[in-house]
Every structure is written in structure tokens, then in C-alpha cells.
N, C-alpha and C positions, 0 to 999 in steps of 0.2 A: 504494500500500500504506500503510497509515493506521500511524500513531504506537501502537502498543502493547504496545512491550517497555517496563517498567516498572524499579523495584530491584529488585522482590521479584517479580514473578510477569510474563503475559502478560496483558494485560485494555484492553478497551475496547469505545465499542459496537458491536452487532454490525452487521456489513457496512459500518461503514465504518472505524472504527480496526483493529477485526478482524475480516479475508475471511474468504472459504471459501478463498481461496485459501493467503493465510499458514496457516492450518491446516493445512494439506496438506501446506504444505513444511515446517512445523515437526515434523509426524509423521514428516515424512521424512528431514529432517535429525540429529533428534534422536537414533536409535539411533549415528549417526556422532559426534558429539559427546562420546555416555557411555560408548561402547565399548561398547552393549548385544545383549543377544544376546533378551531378553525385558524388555516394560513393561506394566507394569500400567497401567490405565486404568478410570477413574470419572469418575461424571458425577453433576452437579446436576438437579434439576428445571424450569430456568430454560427458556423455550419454543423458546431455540434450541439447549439442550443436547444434544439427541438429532441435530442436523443435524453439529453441529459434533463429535459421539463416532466417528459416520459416518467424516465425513471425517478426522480425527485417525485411526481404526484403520485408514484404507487407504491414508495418507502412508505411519508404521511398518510394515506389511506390504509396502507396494510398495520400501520399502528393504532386504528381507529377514531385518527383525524380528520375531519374533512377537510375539504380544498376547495380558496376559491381561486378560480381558474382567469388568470386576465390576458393570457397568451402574449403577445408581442408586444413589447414596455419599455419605455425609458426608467431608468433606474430612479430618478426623482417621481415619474407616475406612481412607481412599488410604493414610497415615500407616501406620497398623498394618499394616494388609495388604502394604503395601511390605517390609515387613520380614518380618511371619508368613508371606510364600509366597517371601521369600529373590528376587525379582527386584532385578535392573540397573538399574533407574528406574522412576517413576511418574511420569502426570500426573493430576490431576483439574480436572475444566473446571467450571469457577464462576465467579461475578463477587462472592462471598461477599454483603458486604453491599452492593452498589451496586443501583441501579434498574434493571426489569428490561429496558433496551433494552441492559445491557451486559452481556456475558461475559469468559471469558477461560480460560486455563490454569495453576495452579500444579505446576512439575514439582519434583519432589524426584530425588537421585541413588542411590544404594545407601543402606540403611539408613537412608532418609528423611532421607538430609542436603538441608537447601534447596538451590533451584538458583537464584542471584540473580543480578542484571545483572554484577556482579564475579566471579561462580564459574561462568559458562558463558553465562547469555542472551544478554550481548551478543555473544559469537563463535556463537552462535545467531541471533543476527540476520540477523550479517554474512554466515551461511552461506544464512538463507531471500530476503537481499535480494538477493545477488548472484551468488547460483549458479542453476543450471539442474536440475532433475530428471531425472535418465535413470534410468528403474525397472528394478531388478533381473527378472536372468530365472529366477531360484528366488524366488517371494514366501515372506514369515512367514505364519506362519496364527494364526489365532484361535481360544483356548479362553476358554470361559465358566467362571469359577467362583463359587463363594458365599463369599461375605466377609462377609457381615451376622452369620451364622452362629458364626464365627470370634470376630467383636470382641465382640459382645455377652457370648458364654462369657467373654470376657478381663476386660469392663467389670463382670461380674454379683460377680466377688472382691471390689471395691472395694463393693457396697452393705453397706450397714447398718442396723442399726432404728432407723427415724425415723418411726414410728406414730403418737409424738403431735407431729407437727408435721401439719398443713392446709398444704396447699399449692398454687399456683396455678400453671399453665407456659403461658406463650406461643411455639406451635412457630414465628410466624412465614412459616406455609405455606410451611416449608425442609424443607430435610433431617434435622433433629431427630425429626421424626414416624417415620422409618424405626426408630430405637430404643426412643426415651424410654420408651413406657411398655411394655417391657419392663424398663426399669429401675428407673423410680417407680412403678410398678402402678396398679391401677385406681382408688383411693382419690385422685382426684389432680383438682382442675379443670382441663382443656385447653382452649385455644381455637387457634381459628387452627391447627387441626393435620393441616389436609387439603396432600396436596400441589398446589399449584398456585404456577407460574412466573409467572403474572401479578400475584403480593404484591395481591390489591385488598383486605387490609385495613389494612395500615400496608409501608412499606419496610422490606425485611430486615438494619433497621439499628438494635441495640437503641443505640449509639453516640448519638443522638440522643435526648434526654430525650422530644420529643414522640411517640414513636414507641412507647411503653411506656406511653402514660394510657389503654386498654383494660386491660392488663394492671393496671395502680395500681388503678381501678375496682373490676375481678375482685376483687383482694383487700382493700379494704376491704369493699364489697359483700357477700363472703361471710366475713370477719372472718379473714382465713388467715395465717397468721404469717410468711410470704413468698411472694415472686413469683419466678418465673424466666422468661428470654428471654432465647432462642438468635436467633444472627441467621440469614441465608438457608443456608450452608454449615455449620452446627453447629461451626464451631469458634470461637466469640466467647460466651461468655453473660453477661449483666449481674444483677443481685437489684436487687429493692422489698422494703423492710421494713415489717411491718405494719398498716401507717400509709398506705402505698403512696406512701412516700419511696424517690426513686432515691438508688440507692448507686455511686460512682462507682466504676470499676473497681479502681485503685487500691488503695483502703480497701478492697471484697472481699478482695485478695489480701492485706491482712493478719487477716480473718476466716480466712483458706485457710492460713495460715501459723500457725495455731492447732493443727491436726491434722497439716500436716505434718512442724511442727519436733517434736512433741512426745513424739518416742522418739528424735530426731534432737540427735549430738553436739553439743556447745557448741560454737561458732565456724563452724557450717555455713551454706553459702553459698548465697546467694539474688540474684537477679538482678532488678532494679526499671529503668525504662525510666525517662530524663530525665528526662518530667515528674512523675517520684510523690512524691504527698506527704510533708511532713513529719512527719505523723501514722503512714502507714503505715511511714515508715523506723525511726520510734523506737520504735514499737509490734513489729518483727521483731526490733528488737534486743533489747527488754526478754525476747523470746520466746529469746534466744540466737542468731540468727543475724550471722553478717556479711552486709551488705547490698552487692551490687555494682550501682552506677549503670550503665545502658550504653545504647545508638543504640535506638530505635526502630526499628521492622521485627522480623518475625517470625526473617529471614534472621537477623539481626543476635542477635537473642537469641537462641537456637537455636546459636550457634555459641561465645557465650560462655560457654554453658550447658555445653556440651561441655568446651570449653578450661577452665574452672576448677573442675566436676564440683559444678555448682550443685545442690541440689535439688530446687528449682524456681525458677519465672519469672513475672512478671507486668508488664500492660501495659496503659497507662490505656485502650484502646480494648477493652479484654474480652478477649482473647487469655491463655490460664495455659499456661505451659511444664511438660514433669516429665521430669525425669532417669529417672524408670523408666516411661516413654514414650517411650523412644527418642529425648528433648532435644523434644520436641514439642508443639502444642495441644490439647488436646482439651474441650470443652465437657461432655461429659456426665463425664470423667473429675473436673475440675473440684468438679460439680456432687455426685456423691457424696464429696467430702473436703469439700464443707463441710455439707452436711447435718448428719452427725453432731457438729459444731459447733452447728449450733442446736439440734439437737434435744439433747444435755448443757444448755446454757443455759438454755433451756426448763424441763427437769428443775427446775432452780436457780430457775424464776421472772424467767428477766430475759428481756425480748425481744430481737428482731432489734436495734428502733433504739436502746434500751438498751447493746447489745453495742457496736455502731456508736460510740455518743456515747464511751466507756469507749477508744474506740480513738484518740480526740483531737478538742481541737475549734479547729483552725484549719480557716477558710473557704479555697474556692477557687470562683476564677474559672469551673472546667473551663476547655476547650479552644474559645478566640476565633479563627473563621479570617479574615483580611484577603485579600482579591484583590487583588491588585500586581502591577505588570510589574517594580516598581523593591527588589524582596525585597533583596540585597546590600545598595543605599546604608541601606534602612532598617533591618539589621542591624550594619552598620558603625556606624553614629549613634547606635545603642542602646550597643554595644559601647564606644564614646567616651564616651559619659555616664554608664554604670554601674558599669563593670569598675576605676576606679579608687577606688571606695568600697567594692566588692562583700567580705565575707569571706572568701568559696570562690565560684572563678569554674570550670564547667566548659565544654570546649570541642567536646567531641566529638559533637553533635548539633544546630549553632546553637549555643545560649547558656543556661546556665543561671549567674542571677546568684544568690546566697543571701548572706540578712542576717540580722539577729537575729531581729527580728520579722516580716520576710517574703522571698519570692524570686518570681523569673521566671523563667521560658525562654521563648525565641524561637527558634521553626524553621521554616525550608522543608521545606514535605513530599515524602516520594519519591512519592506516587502522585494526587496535584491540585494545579493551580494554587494552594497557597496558601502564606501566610504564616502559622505558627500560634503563638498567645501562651497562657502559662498560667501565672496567678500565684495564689498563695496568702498569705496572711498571717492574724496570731494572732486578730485580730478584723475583724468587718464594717468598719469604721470605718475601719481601715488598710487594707483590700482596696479598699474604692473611691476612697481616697486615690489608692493608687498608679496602680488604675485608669487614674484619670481624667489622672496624671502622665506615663504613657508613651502612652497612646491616639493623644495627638496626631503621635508619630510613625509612626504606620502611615496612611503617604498616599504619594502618589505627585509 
């Protein structure tokens, strides 16, 4: 049985990290774990997602749970729907942005609270690695219903008139095309918006810059005032500004933090993930809010978000949390809060990278992954050499060192082999200084 209980979800590739058969016992097991009496369940477009919905709905029936059945989902629909039909738990099988030989499952618990290796997977594990199946002799049964239906009505309150923006979306051949343009309408250039699990035109990962220069093309090509790209599960979207400059997630989220805060009390609380910029931090505050740092993972934010009654979240890998989202991600939700942000600016004459620049201008690295076997020692040595100059040193996700003019983190990731580095500073000149000043510690 292959390695694919993660922090945050169930995922690996398919038929070897993850069977048909872990499936099976995960569906099985799983009403026993939540104390469910009914789980919703969705599914991606990915080419083994229909084999594995299969098997997932006949683990949960054969332990005599029912199933509600909402077949083909954006992972934010699982999200809503978890909660607008009032069920026990949900899962939806994705491998969100990974390539397509992988999958996997994210399960949430009542009211779409995550289900991470600390709040249930691993005694999930420990139930599908070392127990046995003996199927109930009353099965659950199966009801189909419409969820598309549902979210869309929920998502259509948030649009607004953004006419004279152009605009460009890249569906990513994911699950974005199930909505979108019901939301953006027909006025819109789509590519890439057929479904097909085979991604053959880029990986459903806007997270990598290479992976959005179709998309940058699109919109300088046809002169559009922004880009949009959802990754494979629609809950990650990243923007290109007019120029078909990527904008790192980050800095979105204080473009996003423009229309949220802006009926919102002074002192309201916003949730920013280790690595975010310095720009984006001092640009939410200038907007009024208090900025809380906290852990990477969705799990992770999603629960701070809860606990300190943030009102909203962001995370440099594209992921936007919202307190009146049920603490959760959602992509298209995202995507009309900030529309109406460019499209005012626009009014005003300024564009996208205009806005952009206005929001600060320290450089970053983005996110350096190192492969190592030796992450620790080269964590500890980092920590030895920086932490006694550092001004604010924080601890809770690896290592974030901050200095005047610039800072780092350094972390192990919960869900790949790596090591990840991300530093920023005030100018080009000091970013490749430091660069080039810790680089040499990432070796083995």
C-alpha cells in the first residue's frame, strides 16, 4: 500500500501510492471515523477520477453510509455543498494541481472543516492499514443530486459590472469550465476550457510561472487588461497584468484586500501565510487591517481563520480563504472580489501593473525548491547563522528571518520532497546579494 496520507489531504499516483484498494477502505472506514450517517462526494475530471468515485461510493455504502452523489465538482463546490445540503462529511477526489498520473482525496468534516493528518487522516490511516473490512449487512444507498445548481445561484450575488474590463481566463482543462462563464459571461476570451484529465496543454498548475505564457500571450495579443488561471480543481487562481506580467499570489491578495476591507472595521483580521511579502503586509495595513502570519496548508489556515474570525486568507501558492465561505477556498469567489477592483481603477485610468507597482516595490525570489535528504542539518545551519542578527525571527513554519532591508524563510514542505526558500528584499541588488549568500547552504 503506497505512501499517500499527506498533512493536508490523500494524494499520490494512481495505482501505486494510491490503490483501488486504499480507496475502498478509506470509503469504508471513513463514515466510522466522522460518526457519519451521510457524505457527500465529488469528483474531478482527472482520467482516473471516475474509477476511483466508483470505488470511494461503494467503500461508504458497504459500511452503511449513504452517499450523496454530486458527480463532477470543483473542489470549492464539495466546500459549499458540504454545508448547503447540511451532510457529516465530504470528500472530493482531485490531485488539484499535480500531473495527471496523480490523484487523491480531500475530505472535509461537518461544515467543511478540513480533515488533516492531525485532525483525523492519520487515525484514518491507521484504520485502512491495519484493519480488515467486514461489510455491513444493511448497505447506504446512493442519491444523486445537483450542486452546480446550488453554488452558482450562491456565487452569481458576488458578481458585479466589470464591462469595461477585457479579459482573458485560462480554464486549464479543470474544473473551472463547469462554472466560469456563467459567471464572466460570454464577453470573455477562454482557452483551454474543454474538460479533459489529460492537461495536454500546460499542467494544472498556475503555481509555476511557465505554465501561464499561453495565457500572458492571450492577453497581450489581444490587448486585455488581465489574465486569469484557475489550476486543475478550481480552487487556486493566479492574475497577468496587462503586460502579461505574472503577479505572485501574494500581492493579488492585497489587490483582494482592497474590496474586502473596504466596508470592513478598522483592526480586522486577515491571515497571510509565512512566506508573504512585505509589500502585501504593509499595503493591508495601510488598508486597516491586522495582518496574522501563520503555517502554510490550507488545513492550517482554514483553522486560524476560524479561531481568530479573520476575514479573509491568502497564500502565496493561489489558494484565498473567506470567513463568509465557510473559512474556505474558493477560486471563482476570489475572482469576483477582485474584478471590481480593476474595473474602479480602470474607471480612474490606472492599470492592473500600475495598481500592482502602487502596492510596493520590493523584489522576490518567489519560491526556490532544493531536493535534500539532509533538510534538518540544513535548517539548523541556516538557523545558526541568521537568527542571531535577525530583527523578528519567526518559528512556526521553518524559519522566517526579517531584517530591514530584506528577509527569508526556509521550509520543508508537507506535501514533496523538498526544501523551500523565499526571500525578498528592497532592491534587485540586495536580493541577489543574499541570494547568492545562503544558496551555498542548500547541499547535502
Amino acid at each position: 500500500m503506497g505512501n499517500a496520507f499527506k498533512a493536508y489531504d490523500i494524494r499520490g499516483i494512481w495505482e501505486d501510492e494510491l490503490t483501488p484498494e486504499m480507496v475502498y477502505k478509506v470509503g469504508f472506514f471513513l463514515p466510522q471515523l466522522l460518526n457519519c450517517k451521510t457524505i457527500l462526494v465529488g469528483h474531478d475530471i482527472r482520467l482516473s477520477s471516475e474509477e476511483i468515485y466508483s470505488l470511494l461510493k461503494k467503500g461508504i455504502t458497504d459500511a452503511g453510509c449513504d452517499v450523496l452523489a454530486i458527480d463532477k465538482a470543483s473542489t470549492p463546490m464539495v466546500y459549499f455543498s458540504t454545508v448547503h445540503f447540511g451532510v457529516d462529511a465530504s470528500v472530493q477526489i482531485t490531485a488539484s494541481h499535480n500531473p495527471k498520473i496523480y490523484n487523491g482525496l480531500k475530505v472535509s468534516a461537518k461544515n467543511a472543516i478540513p480533515v488533516g493528518i492531525d485532525s483525523g487522516l492519520g487515525d484514518l490511516e491507521k484504520l485502512v492499514r491495519n484493519n480488515e473490512v467486514i461489510v455491513k449487512q444493511v448497505k447506504g444507498k446512493v442519491t444523486e443530486v445537483d450542486a452546480r445548481t446550488p453554488y452558482i445561484a450562491y456565487l452569481k450575488q458576488f458578481v458585479t459590472d466589470f464591462s469595461n474590463l477585457k479579459l482573458a481566463v485560462d480554464c486549464s482543462n479543470g474544473m473551472s469550465s463547469l462554472i466560469v462563464k456563467e459567471l464572466l459571461g460570454d464577453n470573455v476570451i477562454y482557452i483551454n476550457d474543454t474538460f479533459d484529465g489529460s492537461f495536454p496543454n500546460h499542467e494544472p498548475n498556475p503555481l509555476d510561472p511557465s505554465t501561464c505564457k499561453q495565457l500572458e500571450k492571450v492577453v497581450v495579443d489581444n490587448k486585455c487588461d488581465l489574465g486569469i488561471i484557475y489550476d486543475g480543481d478550481a480552487d487556486r487562481v493566479m492574475f497577468v497584468d496587462e503586460k502579461g506580467g505574472y503577479i505572485f499570489a501574494d500581492i493579488s491578495m492585497a489587490v483582494l484586500g482592497i474590496n474586502m476591507l473596504k466596508d470592513a472595521p478598522k483592526g480586522s483580521k486577515v491571515v497571510a501565510d509565512i512566506r508573504t511579502s512585505r509589500n502585501t503586509v504593509s499595503y493591508l495595513e495601510k488598508l486597516g487591517a491586522e495582518v496574522y502570519m501563520w503555517k502554510v496548508g490550507h488545513v492550517n489556515a482554514k483553522q486560524k481563520i476560524r479561531e481568530i474570525g479573520a476575514i479573509f486568507g491568502g497564500e502565496l501558492a493561489g489558494h484565498y480563504y473567506f470567513r463568509d465561505f465557510f473559512n474556505c477556498d474558493s477560486a471563482a469567489y476570489a475572482t469576483l472580489h477582485v474584478l471590481p477592483v480593476l474595473s474602479e481603477y480602470k474607471a480612474k485610468g490606472i492599470t492592473f501593473s500600475e495598481l500592482i507597482k502602487s502596492i510596493g516595490t520590493w523584489v522576490t525570489s518567489g519560491e526556490i525548491n532544493y531536493k535534500l535528504e539532509s533538510k534538518d542539518a540544513v535548517m539548523e545551519a541556516l538557523y545558526q547563522a541568521y537568527e542571531p542578527s535577525a530583527d523578528k525571527v519567526l518559528d512556526f513554519d521553518g524559519y522566517r528571518f526579517d531584517y530591514k532591508d530584506w528577509w527569508f524563510n526556509v521550509r520543508k514542505s508537507n506535501t514533496e520532497p523538498f526544501l523551500r526558500l523565499v526571500i525578498e528584499a528592497k532592491d534587485k541588488a540586495t536580493l541577489d546579494e543574499k541570494l547568492a549568500e545562503i544558496k551555498p547552504y542548500f547541499h547535502d
